[in-house]
C-alpha positions, 0 to 999 in steps of 0.5 A: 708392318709400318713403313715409315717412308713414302713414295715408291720405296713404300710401295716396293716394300708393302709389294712384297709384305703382300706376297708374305701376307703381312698386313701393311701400314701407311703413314703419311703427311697431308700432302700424301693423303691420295698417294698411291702408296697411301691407297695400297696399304691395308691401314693408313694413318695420317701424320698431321702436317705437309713438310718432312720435318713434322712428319716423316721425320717424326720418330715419335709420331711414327712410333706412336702411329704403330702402336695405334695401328696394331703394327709390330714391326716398322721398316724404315725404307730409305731416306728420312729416319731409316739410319737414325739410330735414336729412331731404331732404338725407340721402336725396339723400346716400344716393343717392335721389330725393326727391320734394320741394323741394330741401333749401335751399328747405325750410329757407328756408321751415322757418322761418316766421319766416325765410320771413316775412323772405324774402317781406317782402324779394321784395315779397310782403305779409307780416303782422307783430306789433306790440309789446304788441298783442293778441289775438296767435297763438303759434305753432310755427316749424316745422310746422304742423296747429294743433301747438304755436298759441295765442291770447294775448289779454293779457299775463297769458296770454303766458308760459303760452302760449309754454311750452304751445305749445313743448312742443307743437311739440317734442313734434310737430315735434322743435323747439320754436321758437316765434314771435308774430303779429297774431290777426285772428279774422275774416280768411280762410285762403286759399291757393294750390296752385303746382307748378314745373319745373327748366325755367323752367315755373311753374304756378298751379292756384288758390286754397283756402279754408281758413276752418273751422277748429277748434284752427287745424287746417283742417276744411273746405277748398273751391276756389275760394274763395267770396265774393272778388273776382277783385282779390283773387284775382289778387293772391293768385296773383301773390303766390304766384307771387312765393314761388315766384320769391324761393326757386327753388321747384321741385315741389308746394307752397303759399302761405297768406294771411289775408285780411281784407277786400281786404288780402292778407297772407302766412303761411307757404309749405308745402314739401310735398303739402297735405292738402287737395290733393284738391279741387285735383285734381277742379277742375284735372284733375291727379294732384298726386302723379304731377306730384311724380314727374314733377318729381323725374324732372326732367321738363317740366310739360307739355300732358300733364299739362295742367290745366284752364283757366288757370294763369298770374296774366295769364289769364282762364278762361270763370269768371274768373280762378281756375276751372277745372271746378266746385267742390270741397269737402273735409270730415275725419272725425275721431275725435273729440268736438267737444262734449268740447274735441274730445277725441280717441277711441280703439277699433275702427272696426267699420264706415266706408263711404261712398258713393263714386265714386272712392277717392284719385283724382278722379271721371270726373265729377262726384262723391264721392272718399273718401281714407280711413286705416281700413278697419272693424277698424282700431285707432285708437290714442293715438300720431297725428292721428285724422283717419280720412278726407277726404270731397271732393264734386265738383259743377258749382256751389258749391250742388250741392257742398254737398247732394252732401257733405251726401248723402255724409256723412248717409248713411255708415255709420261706427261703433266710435269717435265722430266729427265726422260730425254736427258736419260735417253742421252746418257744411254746413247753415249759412247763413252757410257755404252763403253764403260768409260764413265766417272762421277763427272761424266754428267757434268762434263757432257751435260750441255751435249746432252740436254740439247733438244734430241728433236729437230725443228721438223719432228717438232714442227710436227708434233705441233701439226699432230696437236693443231690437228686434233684440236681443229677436229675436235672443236668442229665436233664439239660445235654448236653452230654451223656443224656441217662447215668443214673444219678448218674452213676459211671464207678467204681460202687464202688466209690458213687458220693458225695454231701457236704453241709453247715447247719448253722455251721455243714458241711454233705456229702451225698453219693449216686449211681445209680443201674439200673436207681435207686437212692440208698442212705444208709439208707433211701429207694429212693421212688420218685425223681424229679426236685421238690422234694423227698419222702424217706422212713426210717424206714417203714414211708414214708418223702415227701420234697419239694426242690428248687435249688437257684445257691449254696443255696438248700432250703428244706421243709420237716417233721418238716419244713423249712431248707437252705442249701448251697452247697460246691464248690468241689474247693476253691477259693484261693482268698478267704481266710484272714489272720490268726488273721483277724475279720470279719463282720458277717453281713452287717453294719455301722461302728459305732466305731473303738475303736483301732488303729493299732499297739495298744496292746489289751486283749482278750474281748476289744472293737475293732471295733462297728458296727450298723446294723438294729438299734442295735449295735453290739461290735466286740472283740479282740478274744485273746491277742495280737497287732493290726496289722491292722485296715480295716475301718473307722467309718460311712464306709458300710462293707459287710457280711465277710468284714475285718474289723481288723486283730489281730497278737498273735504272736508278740515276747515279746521283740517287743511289744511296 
């Protein structure tokens, strides 16, 4: 079997080929050649280019690439061509097996707009827009993942909105189609996982909620969904049931909603795996992908892939009408910074584990399942989505769920790009998320509360002890001359040698010395140091820290979990500074738009220059009024992190503006 994606959702799937024994193909792009999902394949071929458009959005290429490869089947994972129906078509006109719908029902339900017109015509409850009310949502026809929506809360903002998001959705999906709906900002996302045989059997395996989101994209996903009535859970399964009927849906797919309080009302059928399949699997027992398989081998669903508990709308489970066996909850680990308009990050992943039951398979019992893309070395680079892994605990009850994924992430080991880690802590702590009281603009509402550093100035303070520590002792170690002075020695014992670090934004100086072979350090007590780690003591509780020392980066495990630091230079580099007024890229990109030229004037918040990096696009702006004294880049060039990309002069006299 090809796997025509990359990332996790390829490993997911060649994880259980694996445990079918069938062979396995990567395909990938340059930027993919040391992927980890590229090294697990038995077979890997290599689709020349780096962006997704030359490659994973190849269907040619890709089709060829099985036929080269000796593969007879191609499964599409998410994302890319996995509800393309022109794709689907070529690989069955190749000869293959595709492990999908059939390429009809894909571009029945391609079109959210001509799905929408389907289900209204089979009864289902469909939501509609009305003319000249707003908020409305813009969003993608084709695809989906939060490319190519946006909110429009007035006329004024309609027509910039549409333009950004067609470019987005071209840019993502190859179609710019886009269309307009009701935004209801507090209604929930819920939706529901249904998978059909060639023999007349249909199953239901339950509802998701999708409610926290960020961008439209989904964060957080649990089953079953919390706080609805089992009326409203019927309903949604026998209008997913429904779907299924109106289109002669065969295979995995999923039915989404928004509910606002008992109104039910359809979004879209998603013709393909979800990326939050995994919390399905732990409550239903099932492998999603081995049912794929078995589907497109035109098997029976049968009693030996049996779920458990129900799957038909007219039965009931000792829970209710929806569960099977205790709840699940799926988090994704992104490389991002949510602080920062969740700018995406770039680097390398130096460390990323988690403590985890299973990886890409549900637990013997109750228990944490990792999916992940990377393993530490791994490049994240400009071309794709920067999710890095999905964490999914499994628990008896919903609060057992939440302290479990809690655990799970407070305790992982992630380091090398910054992260949504705290930000994901944040939303599981929250009352209104550990209540169920969640809707698709709980994020947006809470995200300065919960983006504000989860540290106090103290644990930080000595998480940058720890690191000072371990790099005083390890240069002592490592010194060449006068090896047998104590480290952190000083000829004017007065005078403490100092460390200067960076945490995101804040800078600490740490001070410390020695007396009599002994680290001393105001206000924690020194208990232990060594070229691994430190324990401190403060306040009668003893810390203990792991730390690794990366050139200038420090990376630090401790009590409440993973910290970067980075180093400051005790000299600068001149060669180093811009010039005042300069606008710099805060992440490797393309460059998608130049909006100016030079010696254009410009308004605080103009659209300077638009850069696209892991298929999003990101507007750079005039910070202030002024001229355009230069523009560094064109569009379609690559820029580095820090790159100029335009300087802004506010100082031009009056009389010499143009």
């Amino acid at each position: 079997m090809l796997v025509a994606n990359r990332g996790e959702i390829a490993r997911r799937v060649m994880h259980t080929c694996r445990t079918l024994g069938i062979e396995t193909v990567a395909v990938f792009s340059d930027a993919d050649t040391d992927a980890p999902f590229v090294v697990e394949a038995d077979i890997a071929v290599r689709l020349p280019g780096e962006a997704a458009a030359d490659t994973y959005l190849r269907g040619d290429r890709i089709v060829d690439a099985a036929k080269s490869s000796g593969a007879d089947a191609i499964h599409p994972g998410y994302g890319f061509l996995s509800e393309n129906a022109e794709f689907a078509q070529a690989v069955l006109d190749a000869g293959l097996t595709w492990i999908g719908p059939d390429p009809k029902t894909i571009e029945q339900m391609g079109s959210k707009v001509r799905a929408k017109e389907i289900m209204s015509a089979a009864g289902v409850p469909v939501l509609t827009a009305e003319s000249g009310r707003y908020p409305m949502l813009v969003k993608a026809s084709a695809g989906g993942g939060g490319r190519g929506m946006r909110v429009v809360d007035g006329p004024a903002e309609l027509d910039s909105a549409i333009a950004a998001a067609e470019a987005e959705a071209e840019a993502a999906f190859g179609d710019g189609t886009v269309f307009v709906e009701p935004y209801l900002p507090t209604a929930r996302h819920i939706e529901v996982q249904v998978l059909a045989d060639r023999h007349g059997t249909c199953w239901v395996l339950g509802e998701r909620d999708c409610s926290i989101q960020r961008r439209h994209q989904k964060v957080v996903e649990e089953t079953p969904a919390p706080g609805i009535s089992d009326d409203v859970r019927t309903r949604l399964r026998d209008a997913a049931r429904a779907a299924v009927a109106a289109v002669d849906y065969v295979g995995a797919g999923t039915v989404e909603f928004l509910v606002k309080d008992e109104v039910v009302s359809f979004l879209e059928m998603n013709t393909r795996l979800q990326v939050e399949h995994p919390v399905t699997e732990c409550v239903w027992g099932v492998d999603l992908v081995e049912l794929q398989i078995a589907v497109a081998e035109d098997r029976a669903l049968s009693s030996r892939f049996g779920p458990k508990g129900p799957v038909s709308s007219g039965e009931t489970g000792r829970s209710g009408p929806n569960l099977g066996d205790g709840h699940a909850i799926e988090v994704r680990v992104y490389a991002e910074d949510p602080a920062d308009d969740w700018r995406a990050q770039t680097g390398t992943v130096r460390a990323f584990e988690f403590a985890a039951d299973t990886r890409f398979e549900v637990p013997r019992s109750y228990g944490v399942r990792v999916d992940s893309a990377v393993e530490p070395g791994s490049e994240i680079g400009i071309h794709y989505d920067p999710m890095l892994a999905k964490v999914v605990a499994w628990a008896p009850d919903r609060g057992q769920t939440i302290r479990m994924l809690r655990g799970a992430l407070r305790h992982a080991r992630v380091h090398g790009v910054r992260t949504n880690l705290e930000l994901l802590g944040a939303i599981l702590s929250d009352d209104d998320f550990v209540t169920g009281r969640v809707h698709t603009r709980l994020l947006d509402d809470r995200l300065e509360q919960w983006t504000e550093p989860r540290r106090s100035s103290g644990e930080l303070h000595r998480y940058a002890v720890a690191a000072a520590l371990v790099q005083a002792h390890s240069a002592h170690g490592a010194a060449r001359v006068q090896s047998r002075i104590p480290a952190a020695y000083r000829n004017v014992p007065s005078q403490s040698r100092t460390r200067t670090y960076v945490i995101g934004d804040e800078s600490i100086e740490i001070a410390y010395a020695s007396e009599r072979g002994r680290f001393v350090v105001d206000g924690v007590e020194v208990v232990h140091v060594d070229e691994h780690g430190v324990r401190l003591r403060h306040n009668g509780v003893r810390e203990s820290y792991d730390v690794t020392v990366d050139g200038d980066a420090v990376y630090v495990d401790g009590p409440t979990g993973p910290l970067d630091l980075r180093t400051v230079p005790r000299f600068t580099d001149p060669a180093e500074t811009v010039a005042e007024g300069s606008l710099l890229a805060a992440t490797p990109a393309s460059v998608a738009v130049v909006a100016v030229a030079t010696g254009d004037e410009v308004q605080k918040g103009q659209t300077v220059v638009v850069l696209e990096a892991m298929k999003m696009q990101h507007t750079v702006s005039a910070p202030t009024d002024g001229v355009v004294a230069a523009i560094e880049v064109a569009a379609e060039q690559q820029v580095e992190a820090g790159a100029v990309l335009a300087v802004i002069d506010e100082h031009v006299p009056e009389g010499e503006r143009t």
